[in-house]
VOGU-758205 format. One line per 4 residues: number of its first residue (from 0); their letters; for each residue x, y, z of N, C-alpha, C, O. Coordinates in steps of 0.1 Angstrom, whole numbers, plus 5000, padded with zeros to 4 digits. Each point is the difference from the previous one (the first is absolute). Example, Ala and Ser with C-alpha at 12.3 -4.5 7.8 and 13.67 -1.06 7.14 Angstrom:
% VOGU-758205
0) AS) 5132:4943:5078:4991:5012:5000:5009:5012:5000:5010:5000:5007; 4986:5011:4986:5009:5011:5000:4992:5011:5008:5005:5011:5001
This chain:
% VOGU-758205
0) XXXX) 6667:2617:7212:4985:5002:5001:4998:5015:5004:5007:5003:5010; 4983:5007:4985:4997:5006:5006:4987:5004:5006:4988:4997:4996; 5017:5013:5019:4987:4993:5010:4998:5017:4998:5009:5009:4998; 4974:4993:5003:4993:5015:5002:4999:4996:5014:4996:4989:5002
4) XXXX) 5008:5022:5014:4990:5006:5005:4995:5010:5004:5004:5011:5001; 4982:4981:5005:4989:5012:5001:4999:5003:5012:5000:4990:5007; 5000:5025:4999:5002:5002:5014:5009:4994:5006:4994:4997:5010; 5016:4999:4991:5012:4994:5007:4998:5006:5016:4995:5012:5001
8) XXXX) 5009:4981:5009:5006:5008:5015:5015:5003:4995:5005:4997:4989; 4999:5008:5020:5014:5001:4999:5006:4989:5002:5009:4996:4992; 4986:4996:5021:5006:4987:5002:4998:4987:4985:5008:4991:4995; 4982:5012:5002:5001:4990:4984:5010:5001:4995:5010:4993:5000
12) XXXX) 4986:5023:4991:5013:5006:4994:5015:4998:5004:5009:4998:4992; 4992:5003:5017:5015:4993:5005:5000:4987:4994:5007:4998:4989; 4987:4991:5017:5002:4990:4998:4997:4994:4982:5005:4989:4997; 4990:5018:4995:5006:4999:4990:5007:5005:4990:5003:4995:4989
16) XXXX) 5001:5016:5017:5011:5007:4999:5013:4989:5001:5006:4999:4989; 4999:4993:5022:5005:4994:5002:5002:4991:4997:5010:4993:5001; 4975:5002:4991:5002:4986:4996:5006:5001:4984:5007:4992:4994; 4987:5022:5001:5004:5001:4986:5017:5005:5001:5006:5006:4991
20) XXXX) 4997:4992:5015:5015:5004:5003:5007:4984:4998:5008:4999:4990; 4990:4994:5014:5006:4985:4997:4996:4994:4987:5007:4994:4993; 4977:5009:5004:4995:4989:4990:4997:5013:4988:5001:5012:5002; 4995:4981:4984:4997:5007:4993:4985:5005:5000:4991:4993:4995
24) XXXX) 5006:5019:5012:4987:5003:5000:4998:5013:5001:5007:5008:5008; 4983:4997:4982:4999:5015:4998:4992:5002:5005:4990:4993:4999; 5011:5020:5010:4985:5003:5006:4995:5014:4995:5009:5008:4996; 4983:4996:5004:4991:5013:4996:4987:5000:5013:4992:4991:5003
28) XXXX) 5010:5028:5002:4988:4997:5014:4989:5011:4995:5002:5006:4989; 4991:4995:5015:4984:5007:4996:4993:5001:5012:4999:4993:5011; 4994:5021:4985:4984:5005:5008:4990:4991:5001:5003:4988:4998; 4989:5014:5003:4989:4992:4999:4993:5010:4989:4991:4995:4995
32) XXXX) 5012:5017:5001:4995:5008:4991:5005:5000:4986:4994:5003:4990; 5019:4991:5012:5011:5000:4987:4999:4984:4996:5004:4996:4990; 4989:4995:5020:5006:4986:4999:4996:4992:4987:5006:4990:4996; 4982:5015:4998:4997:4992:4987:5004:5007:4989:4999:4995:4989
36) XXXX) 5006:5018:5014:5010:5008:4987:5013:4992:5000:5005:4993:4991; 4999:5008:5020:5021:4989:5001:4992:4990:4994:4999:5000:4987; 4995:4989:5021:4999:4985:4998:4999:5004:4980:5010:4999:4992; 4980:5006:5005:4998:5001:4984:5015:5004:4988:5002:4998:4988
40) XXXX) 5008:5008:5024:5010:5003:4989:5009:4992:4998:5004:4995:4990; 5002:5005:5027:5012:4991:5006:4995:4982:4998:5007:4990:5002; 4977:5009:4996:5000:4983:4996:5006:4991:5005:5006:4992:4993; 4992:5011:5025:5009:4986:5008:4992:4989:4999:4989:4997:4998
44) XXXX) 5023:4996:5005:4993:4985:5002:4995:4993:5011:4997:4988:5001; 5002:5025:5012:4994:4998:5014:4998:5008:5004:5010:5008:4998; 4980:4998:5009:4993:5012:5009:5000:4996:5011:4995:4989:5001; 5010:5017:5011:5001:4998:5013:4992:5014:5010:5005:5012:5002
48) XXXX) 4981:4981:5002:4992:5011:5000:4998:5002:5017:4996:4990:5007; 5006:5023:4999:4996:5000:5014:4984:5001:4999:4994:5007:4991; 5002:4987:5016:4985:4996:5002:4992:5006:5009:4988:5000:5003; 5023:5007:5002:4997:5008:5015:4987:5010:4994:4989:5001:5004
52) XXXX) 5019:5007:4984:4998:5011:4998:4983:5001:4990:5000:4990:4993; 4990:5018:5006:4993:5000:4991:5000:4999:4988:5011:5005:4996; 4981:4989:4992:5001:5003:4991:5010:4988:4990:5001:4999:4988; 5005:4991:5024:5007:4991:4991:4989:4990:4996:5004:4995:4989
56) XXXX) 4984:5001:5014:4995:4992:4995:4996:5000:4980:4999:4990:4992; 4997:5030:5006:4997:5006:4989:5014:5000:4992:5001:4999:4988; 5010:5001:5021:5015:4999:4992:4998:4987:4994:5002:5000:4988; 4995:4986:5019:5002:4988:4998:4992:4999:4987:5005:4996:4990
60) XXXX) 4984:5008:5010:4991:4993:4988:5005:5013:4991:4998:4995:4988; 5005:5013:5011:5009:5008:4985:5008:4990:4997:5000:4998:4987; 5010:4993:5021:5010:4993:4997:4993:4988:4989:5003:4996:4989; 4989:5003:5017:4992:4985:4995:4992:5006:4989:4999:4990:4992
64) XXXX) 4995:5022:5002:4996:5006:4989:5003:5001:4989:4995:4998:4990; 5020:5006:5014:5006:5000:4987:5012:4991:4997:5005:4995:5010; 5000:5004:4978:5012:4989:4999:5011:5002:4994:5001:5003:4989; 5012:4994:5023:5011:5005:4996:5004:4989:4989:4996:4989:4999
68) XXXX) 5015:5018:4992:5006:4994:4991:5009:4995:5002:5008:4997:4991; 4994:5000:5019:5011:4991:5009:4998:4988:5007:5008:4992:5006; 4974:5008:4989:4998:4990:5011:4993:5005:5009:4996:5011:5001; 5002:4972:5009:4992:5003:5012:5006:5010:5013:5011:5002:5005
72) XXXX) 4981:5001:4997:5007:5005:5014:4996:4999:5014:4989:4999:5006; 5020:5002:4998:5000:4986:5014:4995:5010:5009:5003:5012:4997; 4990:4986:5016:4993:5017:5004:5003:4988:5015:4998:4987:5002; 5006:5025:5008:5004:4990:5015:4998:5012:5013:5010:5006:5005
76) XXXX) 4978:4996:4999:4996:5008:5013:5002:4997:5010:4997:4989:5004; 5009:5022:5005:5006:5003:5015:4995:5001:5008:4998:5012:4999; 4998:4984:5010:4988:5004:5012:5005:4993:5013:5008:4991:4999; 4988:5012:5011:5007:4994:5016:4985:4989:5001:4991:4997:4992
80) XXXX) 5014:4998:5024:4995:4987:5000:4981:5002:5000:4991:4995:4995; 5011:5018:5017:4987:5002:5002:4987:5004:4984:4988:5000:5001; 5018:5002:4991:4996:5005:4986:4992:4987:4995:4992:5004:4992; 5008:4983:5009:4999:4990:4991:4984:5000:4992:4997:4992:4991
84) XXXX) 4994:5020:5014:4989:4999:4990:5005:5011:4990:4992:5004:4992; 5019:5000:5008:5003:5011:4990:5012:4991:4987:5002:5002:4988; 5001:4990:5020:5008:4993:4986:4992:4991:4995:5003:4994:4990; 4984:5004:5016:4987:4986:4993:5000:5014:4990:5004:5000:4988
88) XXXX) 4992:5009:5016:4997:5011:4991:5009:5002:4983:4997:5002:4988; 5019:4997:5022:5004:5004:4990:5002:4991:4987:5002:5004:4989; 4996:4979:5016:5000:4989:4989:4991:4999:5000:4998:4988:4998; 4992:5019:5003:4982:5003:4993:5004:5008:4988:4995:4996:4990
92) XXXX) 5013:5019:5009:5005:5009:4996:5007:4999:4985:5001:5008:4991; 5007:4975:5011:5010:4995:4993:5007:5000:5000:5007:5000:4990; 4999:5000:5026:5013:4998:5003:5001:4986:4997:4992:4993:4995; 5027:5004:5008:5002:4985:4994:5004:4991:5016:5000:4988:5002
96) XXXX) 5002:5025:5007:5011:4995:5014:4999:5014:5013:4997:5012:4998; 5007:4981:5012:4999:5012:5010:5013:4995:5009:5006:4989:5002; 4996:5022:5002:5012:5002:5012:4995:5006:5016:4996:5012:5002; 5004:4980:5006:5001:5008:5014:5009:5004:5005:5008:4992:5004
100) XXXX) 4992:5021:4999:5013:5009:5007:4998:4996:5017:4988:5000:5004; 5022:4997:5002:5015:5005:4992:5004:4986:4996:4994:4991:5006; 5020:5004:4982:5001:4996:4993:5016:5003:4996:5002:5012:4999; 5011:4979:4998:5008:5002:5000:5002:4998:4985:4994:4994:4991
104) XXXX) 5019:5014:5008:5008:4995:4987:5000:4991:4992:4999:5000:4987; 5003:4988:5021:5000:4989:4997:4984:4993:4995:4999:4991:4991; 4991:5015:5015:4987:4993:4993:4995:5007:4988:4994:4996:4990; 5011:5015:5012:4996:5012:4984:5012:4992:4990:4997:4999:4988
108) XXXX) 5011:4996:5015:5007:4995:4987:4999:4994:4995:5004:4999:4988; 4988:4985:5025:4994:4988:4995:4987:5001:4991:4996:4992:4990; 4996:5022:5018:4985:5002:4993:5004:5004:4984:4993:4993:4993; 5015:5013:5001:5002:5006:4994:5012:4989:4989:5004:5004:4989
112) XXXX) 4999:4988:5015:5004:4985:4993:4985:4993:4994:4998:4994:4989; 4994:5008:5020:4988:4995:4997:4998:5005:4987:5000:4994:4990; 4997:5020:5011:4996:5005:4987:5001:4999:4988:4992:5003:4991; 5024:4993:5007:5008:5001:4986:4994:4986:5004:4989:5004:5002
116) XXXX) 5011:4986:5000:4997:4985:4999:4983:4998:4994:4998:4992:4991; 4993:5016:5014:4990:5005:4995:4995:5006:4991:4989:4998:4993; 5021:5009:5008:5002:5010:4981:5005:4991:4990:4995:5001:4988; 5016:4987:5015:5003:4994:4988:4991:4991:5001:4999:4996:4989
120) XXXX) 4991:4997:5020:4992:4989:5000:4991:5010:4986:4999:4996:4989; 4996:5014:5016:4989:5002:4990:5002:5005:4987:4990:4998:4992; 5024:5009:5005:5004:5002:4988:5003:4986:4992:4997:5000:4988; 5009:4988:5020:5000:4990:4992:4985:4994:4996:5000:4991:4991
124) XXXX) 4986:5014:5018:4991:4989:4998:4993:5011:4986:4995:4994:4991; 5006:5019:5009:4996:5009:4989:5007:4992:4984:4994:4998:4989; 5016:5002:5014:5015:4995:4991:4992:4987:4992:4996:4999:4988; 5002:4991:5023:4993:4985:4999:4986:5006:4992:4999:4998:4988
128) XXXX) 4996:5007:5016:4986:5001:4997:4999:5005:4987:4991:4996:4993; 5017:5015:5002:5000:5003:4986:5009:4992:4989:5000:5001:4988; 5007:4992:5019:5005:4989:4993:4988:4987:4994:4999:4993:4990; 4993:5008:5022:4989:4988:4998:4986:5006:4989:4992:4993:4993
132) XXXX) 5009:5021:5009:4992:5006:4989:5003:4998:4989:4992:4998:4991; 5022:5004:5007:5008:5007:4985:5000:4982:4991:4996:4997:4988; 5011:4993:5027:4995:4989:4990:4990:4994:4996:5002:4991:4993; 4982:5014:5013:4992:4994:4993:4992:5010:4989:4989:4999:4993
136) XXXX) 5018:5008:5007:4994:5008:4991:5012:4999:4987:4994:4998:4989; 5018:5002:5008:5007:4998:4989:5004:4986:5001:5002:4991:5008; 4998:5010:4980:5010:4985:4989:5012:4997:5007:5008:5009:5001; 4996:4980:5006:5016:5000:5006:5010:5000:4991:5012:5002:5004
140) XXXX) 4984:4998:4981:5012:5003:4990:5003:5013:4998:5010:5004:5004; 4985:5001:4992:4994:5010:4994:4999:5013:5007:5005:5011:4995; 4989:4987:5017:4993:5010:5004:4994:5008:4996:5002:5011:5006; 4989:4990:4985:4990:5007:4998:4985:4993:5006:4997:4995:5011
144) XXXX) 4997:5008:4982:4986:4999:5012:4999:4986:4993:5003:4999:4988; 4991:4988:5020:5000:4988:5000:4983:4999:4991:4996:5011:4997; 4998:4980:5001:4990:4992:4991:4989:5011:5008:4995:5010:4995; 5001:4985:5016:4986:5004:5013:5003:5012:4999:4994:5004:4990
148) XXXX) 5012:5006:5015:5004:5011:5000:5002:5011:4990:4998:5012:5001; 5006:4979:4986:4994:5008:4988:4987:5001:5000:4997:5011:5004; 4995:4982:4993:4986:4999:5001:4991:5004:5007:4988:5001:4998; 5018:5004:5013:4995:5004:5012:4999:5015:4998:4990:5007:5004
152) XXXX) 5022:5000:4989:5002:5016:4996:4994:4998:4986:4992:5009:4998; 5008:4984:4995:4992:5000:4991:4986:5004:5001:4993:5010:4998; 5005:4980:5006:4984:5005:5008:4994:5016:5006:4990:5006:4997; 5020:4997:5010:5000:5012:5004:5001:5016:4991:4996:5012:5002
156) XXXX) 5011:4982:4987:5003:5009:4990:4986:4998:4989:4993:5009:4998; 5006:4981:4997:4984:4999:4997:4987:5007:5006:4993:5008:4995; 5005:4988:5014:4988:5011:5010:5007:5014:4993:4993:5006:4992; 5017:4998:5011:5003:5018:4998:4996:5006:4990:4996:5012:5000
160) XXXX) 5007:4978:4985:4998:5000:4987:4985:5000:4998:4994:5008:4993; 5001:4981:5014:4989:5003:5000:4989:5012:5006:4988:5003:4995; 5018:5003:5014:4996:5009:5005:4999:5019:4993:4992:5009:5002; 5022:4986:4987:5006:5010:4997:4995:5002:4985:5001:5011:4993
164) XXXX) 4993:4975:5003:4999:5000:4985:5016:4998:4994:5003:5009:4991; 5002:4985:5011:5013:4999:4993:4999:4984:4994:4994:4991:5006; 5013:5010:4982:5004:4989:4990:5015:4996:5010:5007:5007:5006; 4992:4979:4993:5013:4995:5006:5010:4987:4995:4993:4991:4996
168) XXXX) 5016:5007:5003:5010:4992:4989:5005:4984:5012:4999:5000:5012; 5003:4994:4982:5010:4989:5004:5009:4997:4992:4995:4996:4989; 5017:5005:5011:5016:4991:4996:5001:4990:5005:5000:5000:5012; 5000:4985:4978:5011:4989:5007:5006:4998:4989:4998:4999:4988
172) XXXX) 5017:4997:5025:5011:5000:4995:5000:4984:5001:4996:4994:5010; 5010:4999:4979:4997:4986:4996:5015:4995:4998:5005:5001:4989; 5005:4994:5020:5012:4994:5001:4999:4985:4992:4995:4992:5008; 5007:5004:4983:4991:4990:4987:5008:4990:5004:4995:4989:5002
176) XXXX) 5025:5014:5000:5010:4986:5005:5001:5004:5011:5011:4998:5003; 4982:5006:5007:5004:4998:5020:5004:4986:5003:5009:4998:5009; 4985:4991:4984:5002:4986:5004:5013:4995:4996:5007:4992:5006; 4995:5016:4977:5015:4994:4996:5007:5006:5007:5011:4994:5002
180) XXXX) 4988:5019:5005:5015:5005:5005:5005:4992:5017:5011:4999:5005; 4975:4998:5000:5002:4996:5012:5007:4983:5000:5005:4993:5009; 4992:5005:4977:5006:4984:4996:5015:5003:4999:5008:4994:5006; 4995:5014:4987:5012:5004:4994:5013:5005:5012:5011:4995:5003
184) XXXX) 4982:5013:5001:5009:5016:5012:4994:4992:5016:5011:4999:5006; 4981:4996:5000:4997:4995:5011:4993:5007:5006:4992:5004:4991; 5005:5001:5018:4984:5002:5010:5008:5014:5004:4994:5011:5001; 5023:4987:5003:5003:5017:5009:5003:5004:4987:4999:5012:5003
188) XXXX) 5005:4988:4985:5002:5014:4994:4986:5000:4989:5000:5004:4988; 4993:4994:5016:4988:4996:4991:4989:5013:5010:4992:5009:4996; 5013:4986:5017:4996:5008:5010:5005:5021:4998:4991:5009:5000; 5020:4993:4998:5011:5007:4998:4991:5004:4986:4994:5011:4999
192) XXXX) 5006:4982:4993:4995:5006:4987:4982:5007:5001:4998:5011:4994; 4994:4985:5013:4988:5000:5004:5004:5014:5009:4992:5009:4995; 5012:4994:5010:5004:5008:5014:5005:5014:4988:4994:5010:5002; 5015:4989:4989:5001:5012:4992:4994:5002:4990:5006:5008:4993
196) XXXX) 4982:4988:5002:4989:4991:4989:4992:5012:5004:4998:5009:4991; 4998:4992:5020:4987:5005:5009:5005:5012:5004:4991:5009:5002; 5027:4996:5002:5002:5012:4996:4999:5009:4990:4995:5012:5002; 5009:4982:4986:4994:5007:4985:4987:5002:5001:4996:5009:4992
200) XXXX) 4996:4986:5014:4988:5001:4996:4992:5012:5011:4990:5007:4997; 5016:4993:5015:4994:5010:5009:5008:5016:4988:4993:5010:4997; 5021:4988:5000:5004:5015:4995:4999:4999:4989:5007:5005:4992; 4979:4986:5003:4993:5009:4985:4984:5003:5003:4991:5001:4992
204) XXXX) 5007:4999:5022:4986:5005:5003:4996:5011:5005:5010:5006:5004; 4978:5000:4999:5002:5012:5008:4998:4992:5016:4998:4988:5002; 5006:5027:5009:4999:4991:5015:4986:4997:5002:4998:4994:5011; 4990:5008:4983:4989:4996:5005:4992:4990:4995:4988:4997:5004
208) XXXX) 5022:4998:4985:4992:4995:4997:5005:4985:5004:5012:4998:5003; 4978:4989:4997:5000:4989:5005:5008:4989:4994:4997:4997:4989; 5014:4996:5019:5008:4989:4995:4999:4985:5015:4999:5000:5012; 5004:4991:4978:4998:4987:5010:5003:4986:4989:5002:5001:4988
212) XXXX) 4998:4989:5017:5011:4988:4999:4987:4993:5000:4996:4997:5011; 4994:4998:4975:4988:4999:4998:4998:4981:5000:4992:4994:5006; 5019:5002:4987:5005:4982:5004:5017:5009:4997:5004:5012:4998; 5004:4970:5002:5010:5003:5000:5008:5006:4989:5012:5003:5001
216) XXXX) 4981:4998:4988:5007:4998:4983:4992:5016:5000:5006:5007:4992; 4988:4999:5012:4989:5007:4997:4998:5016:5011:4996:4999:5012; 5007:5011:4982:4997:5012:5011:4986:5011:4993:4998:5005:4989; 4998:4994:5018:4986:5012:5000:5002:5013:5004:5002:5003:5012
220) XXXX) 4999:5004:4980:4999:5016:5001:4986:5008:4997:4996:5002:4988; 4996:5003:5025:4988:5003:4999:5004:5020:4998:5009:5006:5006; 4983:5003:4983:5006:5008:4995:4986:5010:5002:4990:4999:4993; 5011:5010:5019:4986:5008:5000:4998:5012:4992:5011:5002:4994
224) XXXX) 4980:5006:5002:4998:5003:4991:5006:5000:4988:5005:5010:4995; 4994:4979:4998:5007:4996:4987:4993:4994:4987:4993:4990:5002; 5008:5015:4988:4990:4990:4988:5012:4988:4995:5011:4999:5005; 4984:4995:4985:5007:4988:4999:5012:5009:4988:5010:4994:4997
228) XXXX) 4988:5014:5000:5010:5010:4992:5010:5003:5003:5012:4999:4996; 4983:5007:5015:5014:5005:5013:5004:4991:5008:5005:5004:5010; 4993:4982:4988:5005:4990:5006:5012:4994:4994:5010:4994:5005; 4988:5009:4983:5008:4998:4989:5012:5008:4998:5011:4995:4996
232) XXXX) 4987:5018:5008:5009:5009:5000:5014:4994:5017:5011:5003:5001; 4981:4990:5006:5008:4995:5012:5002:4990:4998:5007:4996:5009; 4989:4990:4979:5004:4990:5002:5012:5001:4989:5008:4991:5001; 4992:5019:4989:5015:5006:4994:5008:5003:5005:5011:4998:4995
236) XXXX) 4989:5010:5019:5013:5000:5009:5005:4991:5008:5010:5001:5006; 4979:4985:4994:5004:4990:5012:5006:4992:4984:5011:4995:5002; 4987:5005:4989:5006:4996:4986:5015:5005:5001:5010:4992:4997; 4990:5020:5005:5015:5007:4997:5004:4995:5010:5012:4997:4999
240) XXXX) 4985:5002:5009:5011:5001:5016:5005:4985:5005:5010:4998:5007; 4980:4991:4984:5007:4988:5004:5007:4993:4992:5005:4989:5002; 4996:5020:4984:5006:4994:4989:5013:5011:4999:5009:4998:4992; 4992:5013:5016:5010:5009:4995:5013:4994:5011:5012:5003:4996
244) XXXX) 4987:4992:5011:5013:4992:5007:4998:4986:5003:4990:4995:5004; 5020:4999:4992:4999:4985:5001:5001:4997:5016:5006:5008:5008; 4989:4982:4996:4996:4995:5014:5012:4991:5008:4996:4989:5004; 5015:5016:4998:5011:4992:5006:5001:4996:5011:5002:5008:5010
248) XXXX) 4997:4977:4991:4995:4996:5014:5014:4993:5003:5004:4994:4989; 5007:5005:5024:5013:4996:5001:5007:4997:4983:5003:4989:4994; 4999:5021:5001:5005:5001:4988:4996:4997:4992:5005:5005:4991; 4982:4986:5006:4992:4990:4987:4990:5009:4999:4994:5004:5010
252) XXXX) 5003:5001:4977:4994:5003:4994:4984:4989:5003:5001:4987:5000; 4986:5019:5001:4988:4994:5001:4993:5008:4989:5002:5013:5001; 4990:4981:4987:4993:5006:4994:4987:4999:4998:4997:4994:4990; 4991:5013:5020:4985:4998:4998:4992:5004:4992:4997:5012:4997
256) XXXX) 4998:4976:4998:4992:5002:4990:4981:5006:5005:4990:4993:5003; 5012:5016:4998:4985:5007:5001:4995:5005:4993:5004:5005:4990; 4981:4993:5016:4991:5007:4994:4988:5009:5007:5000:5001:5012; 4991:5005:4980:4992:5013:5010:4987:5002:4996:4998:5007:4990
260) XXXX) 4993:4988:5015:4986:5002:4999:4992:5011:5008:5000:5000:5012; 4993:5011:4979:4993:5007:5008:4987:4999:5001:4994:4998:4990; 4999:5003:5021:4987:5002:4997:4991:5014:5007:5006:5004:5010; 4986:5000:4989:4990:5013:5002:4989:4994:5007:4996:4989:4997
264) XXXX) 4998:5021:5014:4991:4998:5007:4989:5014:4998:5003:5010:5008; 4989:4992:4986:4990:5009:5000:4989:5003:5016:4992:4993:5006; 5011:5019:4998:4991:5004:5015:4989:4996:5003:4995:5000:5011; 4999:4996:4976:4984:4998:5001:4998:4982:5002:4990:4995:5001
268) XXXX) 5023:4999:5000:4998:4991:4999:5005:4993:5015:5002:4988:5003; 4998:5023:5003:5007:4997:5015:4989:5004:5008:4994:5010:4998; 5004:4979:5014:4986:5001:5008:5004:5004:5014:4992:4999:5010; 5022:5007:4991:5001:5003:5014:5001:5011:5003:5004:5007:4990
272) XXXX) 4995:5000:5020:4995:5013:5005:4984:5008:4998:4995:5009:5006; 5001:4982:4985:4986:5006:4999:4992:5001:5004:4991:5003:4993; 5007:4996:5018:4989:4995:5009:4999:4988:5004:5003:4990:4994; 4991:5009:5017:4997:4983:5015:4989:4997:4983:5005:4992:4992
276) XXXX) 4986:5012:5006:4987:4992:4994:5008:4993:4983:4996:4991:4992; 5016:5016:5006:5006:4995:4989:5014:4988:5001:5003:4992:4992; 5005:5011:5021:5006:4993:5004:5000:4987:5001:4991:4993:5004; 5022:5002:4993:4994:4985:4994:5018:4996:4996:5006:5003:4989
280) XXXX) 5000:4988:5027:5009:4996:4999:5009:4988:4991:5012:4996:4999; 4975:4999:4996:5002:4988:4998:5001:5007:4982:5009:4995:4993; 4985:5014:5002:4997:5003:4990:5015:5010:4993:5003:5002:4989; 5003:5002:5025:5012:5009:4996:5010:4991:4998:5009:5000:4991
284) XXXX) 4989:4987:5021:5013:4990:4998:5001:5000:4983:5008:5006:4992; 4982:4987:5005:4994:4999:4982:5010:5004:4992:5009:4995:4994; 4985:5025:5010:5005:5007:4988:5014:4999:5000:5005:4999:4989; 5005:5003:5026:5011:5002:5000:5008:4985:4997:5012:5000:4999
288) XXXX) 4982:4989:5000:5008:4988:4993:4999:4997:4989:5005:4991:4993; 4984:5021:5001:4998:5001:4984:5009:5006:4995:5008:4996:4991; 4991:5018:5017:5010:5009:4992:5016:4995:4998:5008:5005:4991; 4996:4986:5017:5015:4994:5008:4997:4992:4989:5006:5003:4990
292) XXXX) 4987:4987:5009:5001:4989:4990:5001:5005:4982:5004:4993:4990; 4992:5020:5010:4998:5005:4988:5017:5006:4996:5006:5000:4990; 4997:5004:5020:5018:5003:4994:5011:4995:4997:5010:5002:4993; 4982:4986:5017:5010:4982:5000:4995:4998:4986:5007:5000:4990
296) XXXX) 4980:4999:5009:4998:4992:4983:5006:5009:4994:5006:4995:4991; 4996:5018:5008:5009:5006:4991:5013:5001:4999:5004:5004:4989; 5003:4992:5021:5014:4993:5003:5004:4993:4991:5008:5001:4991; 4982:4986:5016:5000:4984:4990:5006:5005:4983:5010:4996:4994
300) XXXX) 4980:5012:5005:4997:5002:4985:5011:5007:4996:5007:4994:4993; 4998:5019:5011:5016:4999:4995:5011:4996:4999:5009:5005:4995; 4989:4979:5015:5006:4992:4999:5006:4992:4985:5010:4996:4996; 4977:5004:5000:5005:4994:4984:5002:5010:4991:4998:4995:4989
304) XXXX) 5006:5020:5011:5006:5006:4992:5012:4999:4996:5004:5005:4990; 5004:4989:5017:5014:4996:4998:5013:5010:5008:5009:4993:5004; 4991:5015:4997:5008:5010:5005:5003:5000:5019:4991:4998:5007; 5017:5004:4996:5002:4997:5012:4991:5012:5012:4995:4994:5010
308) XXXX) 5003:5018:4989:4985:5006:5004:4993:5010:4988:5004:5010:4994; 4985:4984:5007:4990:5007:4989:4989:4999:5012:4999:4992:5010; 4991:5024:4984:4987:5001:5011:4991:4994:4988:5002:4999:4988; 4985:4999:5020:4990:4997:4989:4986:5000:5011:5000:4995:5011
312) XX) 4990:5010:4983:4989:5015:5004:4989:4987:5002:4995:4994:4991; 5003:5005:5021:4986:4990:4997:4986:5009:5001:4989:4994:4998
């Protein structure tokens, strides 16, 4: 771990001098003038601040201002007994802990056990917490953006188009046997197949534009500034890219029969961003389950062309 401090006594300084002598711990010391230049480069993962001195309270909240890429950082001020409205101060400040001098070896090493226990408490609950985002926002097969979540950026991309005057596209991608293969191959390589299904399909798009897991047979590719022309020109590469390598799932060959419906959404026909007096949520759900349902019906419909993916223009 490494510890910044700020204003050290000499007597501190010893004592972690000595402590970093036994355990693995780096220390870096500072002015009070230099102290938010070090903390900014050297990026410890604890500041140990004398409190004595002026000016640490304005050190403390720089700490708290900005955010190391390392993480939190654990901040722990030094002050003697008589001081105690100065440490209310300094965990007003945003300290995390205080120490009253004098103080042995032995409690700076325990306090300082605390920290890393602290540090991993909260890097694990960050860890948890974006774990808890990522899964409700993607597909657990798949991972791409889940049903709600498409729809949700959908929406969002709509208002801009509308804002912008832009024409805008939808692709769906129409998996015709998902049900024979899952009868056939079973639920994990069916899973496995879905999982690299949805890779072809992110590296034949550009990065901005919108993909998601629309049912399960079925993916939605929302395509911003796009006519149904140039949709065509990307549902030819999601054409080449899933038909140019066969799909080898634990050795067996899987062969999906798809298909690809596009459909077009015109700006003028989008009610959002326009104004409170035009706004009208219930009216956008509409258009955007129009526009979605109009690509699907075009799916459907290349369905009976015969060929394993053909697009067809609704």
């Amino acid at each position: 771990m490494k510890v910044c401090l700020v204003n050290p006594t000499k007597t501190i300084q010893k004592l972690i001098n000595d402590l970093s002598e036994k355990t693995r711990l780096e220390t870096v010391s500072a002015e009070n003038s230099t102290a938010v230049k070090t903390i900014k480069e050297h990026e410890p993962q604890c500041v140990i601040i004398n409190w004595q001195d002026t000016g640490s309270a304005k050190i403390c909240d720089s700490i708290r201002s900005q955010r190391s890429r390392k993480g939190y950082v654990y901040i722990i001020a030094i002050g003697t007994g008589d001081e105690l409205e100065g440490m209310a101060e300094a965990l007003h400040s945003g300290a995390d802990d205080f120490i009253l001098v004098p103080f042995t070896e032995d409690i700076l090493s325990l306090r300082l056990d605390i920290v890393q226990k602290n540090l991993k408490l909260r890097t694990d609950l960050v860890n948890t917490k974006r774990k808890l985002i990522k899964s409700t926002r993607e597909d657990a097969v798949t991972s791409i953006l889940n049903r709600r979540s498409l729809l949700d950026e959908i929406i969002k991309e709509m208002g801009r188009a509308s804002r912008k005057n832009e024409i805008t596209s939808a692709i769906m991608v129409n998996i015709q046997n998902l049900k024979e293969i899952e009868l056939n191959r079973g639920n994990h390589a069916t899973d496995s197949f879905l999982y690299e299904f949805s890779r072809r399909l992110e590296k034949s798009i550009r990065p901005y534009d919108v993909l998601g897991r629309f049912e399960p047979e079925k993916f939605l590719i929302y395509l911003p500034n796009t006519t149904s022309n140039d949709s065509q020109v990307v549902a030819g590469r999601i054409m080449k890219k899933l038909s140019s390598e066969k799909f080898n799932i634990a050795n067996k060959i899987i062969e999906p029969c798809v298909s690809i419906g596009i459909s077009e959404l015109d700006p003028d026909d989008i009610n959002i961003g326009k104004g409170k007096e035009h706004h009208d949520d219930a009216m956008n759900d509409l258009i955007l389950e129009s526009f979605i349902r109009r690509s699907e019906f075009a799916a459907e419909g290349a369905c009976g062309v015969g060929d394993s993916i053909q697009v067809y223009t609704f």
